[in-house]
C-alpha positions as CSV (number, residue, x, y, z in Angstrom):
1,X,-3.7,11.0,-20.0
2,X,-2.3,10.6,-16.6
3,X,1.3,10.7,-16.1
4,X,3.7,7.9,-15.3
5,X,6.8,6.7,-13.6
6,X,9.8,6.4,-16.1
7,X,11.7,4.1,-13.9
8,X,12.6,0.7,-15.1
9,X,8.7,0.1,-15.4
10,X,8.4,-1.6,-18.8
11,X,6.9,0.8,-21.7
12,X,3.7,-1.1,-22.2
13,X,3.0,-1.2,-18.7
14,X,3.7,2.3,-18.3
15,X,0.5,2.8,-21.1
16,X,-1.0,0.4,-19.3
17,X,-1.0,1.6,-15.7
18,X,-2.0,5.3,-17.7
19,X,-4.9,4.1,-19.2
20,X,-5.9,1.8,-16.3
21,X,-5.8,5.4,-13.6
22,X,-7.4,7.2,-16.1
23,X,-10.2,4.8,-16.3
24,X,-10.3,4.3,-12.6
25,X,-10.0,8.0,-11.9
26,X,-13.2,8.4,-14.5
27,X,-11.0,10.9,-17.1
28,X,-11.9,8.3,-19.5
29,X,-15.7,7.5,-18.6
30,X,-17.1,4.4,-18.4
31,X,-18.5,3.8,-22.3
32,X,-16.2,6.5,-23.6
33,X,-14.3,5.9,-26.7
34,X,-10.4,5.8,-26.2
35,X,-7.8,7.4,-29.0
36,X,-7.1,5.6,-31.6
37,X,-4.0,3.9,-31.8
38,X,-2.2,5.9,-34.0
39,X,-3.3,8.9,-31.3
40,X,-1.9,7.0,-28.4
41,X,1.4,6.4,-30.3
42,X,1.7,9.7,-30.4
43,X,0.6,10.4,-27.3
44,X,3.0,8.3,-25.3
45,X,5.8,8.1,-27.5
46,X,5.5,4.3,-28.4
47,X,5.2,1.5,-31.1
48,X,1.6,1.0,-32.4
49,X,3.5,-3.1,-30.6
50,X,3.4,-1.5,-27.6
51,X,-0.2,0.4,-27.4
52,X,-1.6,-3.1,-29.1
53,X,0.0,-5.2,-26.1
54,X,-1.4,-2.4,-23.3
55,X,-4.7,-2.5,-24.9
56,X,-4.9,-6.1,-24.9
57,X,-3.9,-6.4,-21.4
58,X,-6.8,-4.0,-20.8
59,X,-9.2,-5.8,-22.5
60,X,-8.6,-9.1,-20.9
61,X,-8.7,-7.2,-17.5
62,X,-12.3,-6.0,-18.5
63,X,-11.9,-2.9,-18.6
64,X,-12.2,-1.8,-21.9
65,X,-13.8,-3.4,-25.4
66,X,-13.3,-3.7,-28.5
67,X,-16.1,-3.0,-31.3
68,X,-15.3,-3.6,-34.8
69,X,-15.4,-1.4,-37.4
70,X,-16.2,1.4,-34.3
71,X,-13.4,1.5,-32.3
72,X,-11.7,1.0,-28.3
73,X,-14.4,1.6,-25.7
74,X,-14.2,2.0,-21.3
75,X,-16.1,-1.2,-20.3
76,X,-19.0,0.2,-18.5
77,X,-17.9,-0.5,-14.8
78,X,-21.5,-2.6,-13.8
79,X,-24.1,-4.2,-15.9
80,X,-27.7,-3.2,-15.4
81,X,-28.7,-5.4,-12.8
82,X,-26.3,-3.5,-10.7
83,X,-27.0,-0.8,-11.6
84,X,-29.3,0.5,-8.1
85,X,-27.6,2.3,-5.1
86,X,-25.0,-0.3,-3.2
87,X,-23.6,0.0,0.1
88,X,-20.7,-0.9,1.2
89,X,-18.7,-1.8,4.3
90,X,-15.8,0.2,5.6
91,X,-13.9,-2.2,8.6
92,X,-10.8,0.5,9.4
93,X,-9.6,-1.0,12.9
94,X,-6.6,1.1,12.6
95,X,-8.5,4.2,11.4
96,X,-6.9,6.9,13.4
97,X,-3.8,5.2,14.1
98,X,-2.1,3.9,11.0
99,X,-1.8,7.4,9.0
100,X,-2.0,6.5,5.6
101,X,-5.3,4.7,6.1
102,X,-7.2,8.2,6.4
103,X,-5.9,9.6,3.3
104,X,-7.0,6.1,1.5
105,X,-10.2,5.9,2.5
106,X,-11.0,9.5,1.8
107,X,-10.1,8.6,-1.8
108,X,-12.1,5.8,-2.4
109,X,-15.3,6.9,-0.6
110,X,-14.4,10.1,-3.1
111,X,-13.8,8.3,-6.6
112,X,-16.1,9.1,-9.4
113,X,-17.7,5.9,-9.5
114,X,-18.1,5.6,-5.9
115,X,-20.6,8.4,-5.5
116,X,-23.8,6.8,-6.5
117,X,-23.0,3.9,-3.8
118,X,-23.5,4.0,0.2
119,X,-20.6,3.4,2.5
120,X,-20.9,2.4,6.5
121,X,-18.3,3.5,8.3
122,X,-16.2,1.0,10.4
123,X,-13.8,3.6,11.9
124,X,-10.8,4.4,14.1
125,X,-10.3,2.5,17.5
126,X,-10.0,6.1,19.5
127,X,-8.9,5.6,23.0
128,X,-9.8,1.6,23.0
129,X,-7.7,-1.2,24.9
130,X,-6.1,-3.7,22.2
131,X,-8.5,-6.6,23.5
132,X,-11.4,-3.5,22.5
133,X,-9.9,-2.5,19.5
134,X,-10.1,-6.2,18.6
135,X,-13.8,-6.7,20.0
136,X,-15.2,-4.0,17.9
137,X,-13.9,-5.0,14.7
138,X,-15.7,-8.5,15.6
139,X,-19.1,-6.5,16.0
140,X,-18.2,-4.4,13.1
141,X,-17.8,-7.7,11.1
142,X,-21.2,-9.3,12.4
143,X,-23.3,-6.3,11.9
144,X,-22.2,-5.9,8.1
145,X,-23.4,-9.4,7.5
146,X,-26.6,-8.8,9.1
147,X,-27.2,-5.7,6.8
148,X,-26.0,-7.9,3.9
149,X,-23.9,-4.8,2.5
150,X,-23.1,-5.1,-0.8
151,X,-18.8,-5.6,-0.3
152,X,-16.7,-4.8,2.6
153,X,-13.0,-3.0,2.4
154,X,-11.0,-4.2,5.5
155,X,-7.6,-3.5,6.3
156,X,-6.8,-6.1,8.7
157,X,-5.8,-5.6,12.2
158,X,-1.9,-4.6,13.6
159,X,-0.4,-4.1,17.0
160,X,-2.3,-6.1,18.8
161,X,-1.3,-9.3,20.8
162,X,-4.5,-11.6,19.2
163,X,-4.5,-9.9,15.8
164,X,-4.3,-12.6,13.4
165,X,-6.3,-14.8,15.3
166,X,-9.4,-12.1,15.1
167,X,-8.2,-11.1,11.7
168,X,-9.1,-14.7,10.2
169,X,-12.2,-15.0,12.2
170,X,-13.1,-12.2,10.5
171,X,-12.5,-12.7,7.0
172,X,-13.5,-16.5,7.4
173,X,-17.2,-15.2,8.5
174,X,-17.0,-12.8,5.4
175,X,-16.4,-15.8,3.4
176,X,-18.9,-18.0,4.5
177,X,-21.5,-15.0,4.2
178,X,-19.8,-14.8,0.3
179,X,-19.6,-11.1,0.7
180,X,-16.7,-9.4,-1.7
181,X,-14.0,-7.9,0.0
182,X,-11.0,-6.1,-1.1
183,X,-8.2,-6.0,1.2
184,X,-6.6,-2.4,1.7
185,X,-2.8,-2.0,2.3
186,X,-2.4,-5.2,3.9
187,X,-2.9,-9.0,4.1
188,X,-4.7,-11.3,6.4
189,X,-2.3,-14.4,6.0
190,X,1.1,-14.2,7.1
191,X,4.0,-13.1,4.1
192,X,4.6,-15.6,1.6
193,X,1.1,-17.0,1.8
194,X,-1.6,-15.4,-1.1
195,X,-5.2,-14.4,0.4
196,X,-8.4,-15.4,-1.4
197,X,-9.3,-12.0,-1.2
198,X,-8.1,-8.8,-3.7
199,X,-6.1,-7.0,-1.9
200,X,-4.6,-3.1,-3.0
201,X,-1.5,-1.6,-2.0
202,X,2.3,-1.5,-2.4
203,X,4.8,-4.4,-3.1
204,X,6.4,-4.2,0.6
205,X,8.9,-6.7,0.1
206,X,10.7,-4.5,-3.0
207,X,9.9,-1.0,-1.0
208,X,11.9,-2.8,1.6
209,X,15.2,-3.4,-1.1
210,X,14.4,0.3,-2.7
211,X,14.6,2.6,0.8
212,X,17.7,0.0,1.8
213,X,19.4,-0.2,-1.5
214,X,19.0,4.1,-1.5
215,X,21.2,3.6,2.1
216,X,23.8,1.0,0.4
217,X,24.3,3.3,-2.6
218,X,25.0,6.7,-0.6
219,X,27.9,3.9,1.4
220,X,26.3,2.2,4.2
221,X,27.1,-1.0,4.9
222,X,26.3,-1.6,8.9
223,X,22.4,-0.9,8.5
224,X,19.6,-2.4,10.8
225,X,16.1,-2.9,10.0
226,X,13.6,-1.7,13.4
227,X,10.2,-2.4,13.9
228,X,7.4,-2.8,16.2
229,X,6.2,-5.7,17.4
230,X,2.8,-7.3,16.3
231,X,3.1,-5.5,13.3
232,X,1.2,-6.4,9.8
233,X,2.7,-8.8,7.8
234,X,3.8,-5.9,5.3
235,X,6.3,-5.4,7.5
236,X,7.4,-9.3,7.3
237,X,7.5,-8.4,3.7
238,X,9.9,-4.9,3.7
239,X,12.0,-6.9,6.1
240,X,12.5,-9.4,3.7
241,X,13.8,-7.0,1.0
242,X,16.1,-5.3,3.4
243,X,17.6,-8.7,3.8
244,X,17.5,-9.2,0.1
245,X,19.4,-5.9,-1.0
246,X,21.9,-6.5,1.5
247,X,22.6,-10.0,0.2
248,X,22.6,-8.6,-3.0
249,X,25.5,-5.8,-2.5
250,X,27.5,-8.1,-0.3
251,X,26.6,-6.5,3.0
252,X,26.2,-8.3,6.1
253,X,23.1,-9.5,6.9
254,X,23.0,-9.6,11.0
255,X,20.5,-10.9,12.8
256,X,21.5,-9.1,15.8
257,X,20.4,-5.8,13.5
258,X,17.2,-6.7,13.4
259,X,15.2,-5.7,16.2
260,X,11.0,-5.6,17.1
261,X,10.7,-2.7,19.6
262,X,8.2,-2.6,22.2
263,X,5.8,0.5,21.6
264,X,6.1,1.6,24.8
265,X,9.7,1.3,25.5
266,X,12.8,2.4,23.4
267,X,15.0,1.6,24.7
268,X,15.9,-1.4,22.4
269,X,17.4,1.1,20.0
270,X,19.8,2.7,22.5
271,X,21.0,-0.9,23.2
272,X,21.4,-1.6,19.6
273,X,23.2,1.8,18.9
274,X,25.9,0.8,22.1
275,X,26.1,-2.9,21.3
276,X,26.6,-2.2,17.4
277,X,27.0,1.0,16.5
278,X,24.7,0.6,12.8
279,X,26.1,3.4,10.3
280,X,22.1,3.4,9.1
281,X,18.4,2.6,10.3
282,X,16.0,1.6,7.8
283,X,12.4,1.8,9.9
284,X,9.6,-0.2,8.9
285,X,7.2,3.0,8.9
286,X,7.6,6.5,9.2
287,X,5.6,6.5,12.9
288,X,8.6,3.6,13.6
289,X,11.1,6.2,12.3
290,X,10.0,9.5,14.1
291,X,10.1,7.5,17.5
292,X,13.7,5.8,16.4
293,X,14.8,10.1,15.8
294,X,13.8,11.1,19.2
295,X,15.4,8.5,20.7
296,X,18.2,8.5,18.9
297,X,18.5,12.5,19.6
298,X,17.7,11.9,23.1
299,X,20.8,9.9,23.5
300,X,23.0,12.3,22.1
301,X,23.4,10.8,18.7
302,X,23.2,13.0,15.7
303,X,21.3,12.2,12.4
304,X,22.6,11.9,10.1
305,X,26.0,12.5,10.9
306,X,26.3,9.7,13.3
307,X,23.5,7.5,12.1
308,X,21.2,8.0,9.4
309,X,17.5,7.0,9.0
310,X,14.9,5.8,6.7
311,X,11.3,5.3,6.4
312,X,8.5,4.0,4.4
313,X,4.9,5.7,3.5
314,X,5.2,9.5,3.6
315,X,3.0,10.5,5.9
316,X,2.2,14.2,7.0
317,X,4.2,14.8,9.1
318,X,7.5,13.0,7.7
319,X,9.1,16.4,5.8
320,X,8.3,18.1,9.6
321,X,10.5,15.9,12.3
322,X,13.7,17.3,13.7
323,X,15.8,16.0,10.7
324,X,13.5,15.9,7.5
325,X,12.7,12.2,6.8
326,X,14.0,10.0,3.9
327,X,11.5,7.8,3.0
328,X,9.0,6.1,0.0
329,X,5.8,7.4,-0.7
330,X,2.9,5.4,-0.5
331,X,0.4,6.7,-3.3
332,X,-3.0,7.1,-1.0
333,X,-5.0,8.8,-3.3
334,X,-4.3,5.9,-6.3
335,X,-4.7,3.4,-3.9
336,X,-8.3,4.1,-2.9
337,X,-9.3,4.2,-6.4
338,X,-7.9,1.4,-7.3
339,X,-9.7,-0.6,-4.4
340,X,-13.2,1.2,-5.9
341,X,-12.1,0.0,-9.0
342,X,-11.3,-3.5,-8.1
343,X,-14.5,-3.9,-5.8
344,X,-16.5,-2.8,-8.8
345,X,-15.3,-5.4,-11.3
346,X,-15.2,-7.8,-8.3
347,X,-19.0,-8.1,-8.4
348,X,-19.5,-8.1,-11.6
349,X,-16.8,-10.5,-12.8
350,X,-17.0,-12.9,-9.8
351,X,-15.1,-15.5,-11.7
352,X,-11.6,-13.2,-11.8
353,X,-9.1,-15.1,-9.7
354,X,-7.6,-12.9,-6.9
355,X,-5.7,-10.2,-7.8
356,X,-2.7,-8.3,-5.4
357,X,-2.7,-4.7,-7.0
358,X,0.6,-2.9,-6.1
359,X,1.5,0.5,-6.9
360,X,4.7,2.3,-7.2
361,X,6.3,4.0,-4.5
362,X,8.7,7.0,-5.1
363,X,11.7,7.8,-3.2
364,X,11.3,11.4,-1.5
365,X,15.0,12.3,-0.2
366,X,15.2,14.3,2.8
367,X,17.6,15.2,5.0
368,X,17.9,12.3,7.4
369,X,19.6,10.2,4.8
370,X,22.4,12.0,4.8
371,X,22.4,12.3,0.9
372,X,23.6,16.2,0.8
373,X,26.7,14.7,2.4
374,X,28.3,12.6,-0.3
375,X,30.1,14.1,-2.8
């Protein structure tokens, strides 16, 4: 079985989210018998309670059944009359740019039940202008509605001054052409509103209070929250839980800490560093954070003995900056299987309301938290 996070997760939804990545990683087949219960006891270490309340939640998910006298079964992923060759949309704006999106999309296209199935390629915006960028993923949007594909995967459009204008023109012409799509990574709507739409990913609001609680723990109080502007509303969402795990340890939260940087000038973290000298940066993405350390480094200030400085996703590139990044991992690979997964069940249980699936994200600790330096 596949392994799981001990954290604070509760024990049936540790089974639970083992079961559900086995299925969606095909280890458990689609019309394979599980264990038995008493095997799965043993297996995880839990109450036969426990296993019953996991498998239940399963079941009602659709992903497995029941058959009396027989035993637990994998839910085969598609009746026969979807059974035939499907194709599928792929409507990546930020392909190219937004680094995790790569390593997610590589993992869906890859899963084991995405292999039969067709997928059109909507990709990276290479050396386009914003008002391009945003063309494209118009025509991109029109084209797979003329082809009729069978489900599109969109991770909506960032960093660019019209995006959520073009970003609900988009899904509003997938809806009226009642195509299926499953959202990757982020949201359409602004934070705080719920999409119509399944959409895969992390909780962004508590990565925001994890990587800032990790800061307040190691004795940071002063600690400011930088982004860029025109961002995706994740970054609405981690902002909010940097504001919430402040409140919650009694630390100041100052407005004048939170700042939107403009991409192609900096120096709104020098000003922030002279005008408030912040003990900690929490960044709202590691590409945010690598450009925060140059800066910073440029200007003669040292990390993380002057300042220290957080991150969120994990990308490549994060363990190889100046000062080894602190930062959460987002889970790529699980997250592209999980969207093949959901898309799957999407068409053939119509009916299920929309479902946000968020995944865990780990706390990798590097140097640039300054964590080696409390005793």
């Amino acid at each position: 079985m596949a392994g799981t996070e001990t954290t604070a997760i509760p024990k049936y939804r540790q089974v639970y989210n083992a079961l559900r990545s086995d299925i969606a990683e095909g280890t458990l087949a689609s019309g394979q018998r599980l264990p038995s219960e008493a095997n799965l006891v043993k297996a995880f270490g839990a109450s036969r309670i426990t296993i019953g309340r996991a498998l239940r939640d399963l079941q009602q998910e659709g992903l497995i059944e029941r058959r009396a006298g027989s035993g637990t079964y994998v839910r085969r992923v598609r009746p026969p009359a979807l059974l035939e060759r499907l194709s599928f949309g792929l409507l990546i704006p930020d392909l190219g740019e937004t680094e995790i999106l790569e390593p997610i999309v590589r993992s869906l296209t890859a899963a084991p039940t995405a292999r039969e199935h067709a997928f059109l390629s909507g990709g990276g915006p290479g050396d386009l202008s914003a008002v391009e960028k945003e063309q494209a993923a118009w025509e991109r949007c029109q084209q797979y509605i003329e082809r009729r594909v069978s489900g599109v995967f969109f991770a909506p459009l960032e960093l660019t001054p019209n995006k959520d204008i073009v970003n609900g023109k988009i899904i509003a012409a997938f809806q009226k052409a009642d195509l299926p799509v499953v959202l990757l990574d982020r949201p359409v709507l602004p934070y705080g509103r719920r999409e119509e739409h399944d959409l895969v990913g992390i909780d962004n609001r508590r990565a925001g209070y994890q990587i800032t609680d990790h800061l307040l723990r190691l004795g940071s109080r002063r600690i400011a929250f930088l982004s860029f502007r025109n961002s995706a509303s994740t970054v609405d969402a981690r902002r909010a839980g940097y504001r919430e795990a402040l409140h919650c340890h009694g630390a100041p939260v100052d407005p004048a800490y939170i700042v939107e940087l403009d991409r192609d000038a900096m120096h709104g973290v020098t000003r922030l560093m002279e005008a408030h000298r912040p003990a900690a940066v929490v960044c709202a993405n590691d590409r945010t954070a690598g450009l925060v350390m140059q800066t910073l480094q440029s200007a003669g200030y040292a990390v993380p003995d002057e300042v220290r400085i957080v991150g969120i996703d994990d990308v490549h590139y994060a363990s190889l900056l100046p000062v080894p990044l602190t930062t959460l991992r987002q889970p790529c690979r699980e997250i592209g299987m999980a969207a093949m997964a959901a898309m799957l069940e999407r068409l053939t249980r119509p009916a299920l309301p929309p479902r946000d699936i968020l995944l865990h994200t780990p706390l990798i600790v590097r140097k640039s938290c300054g964590a080696d330096q409390v005793r």
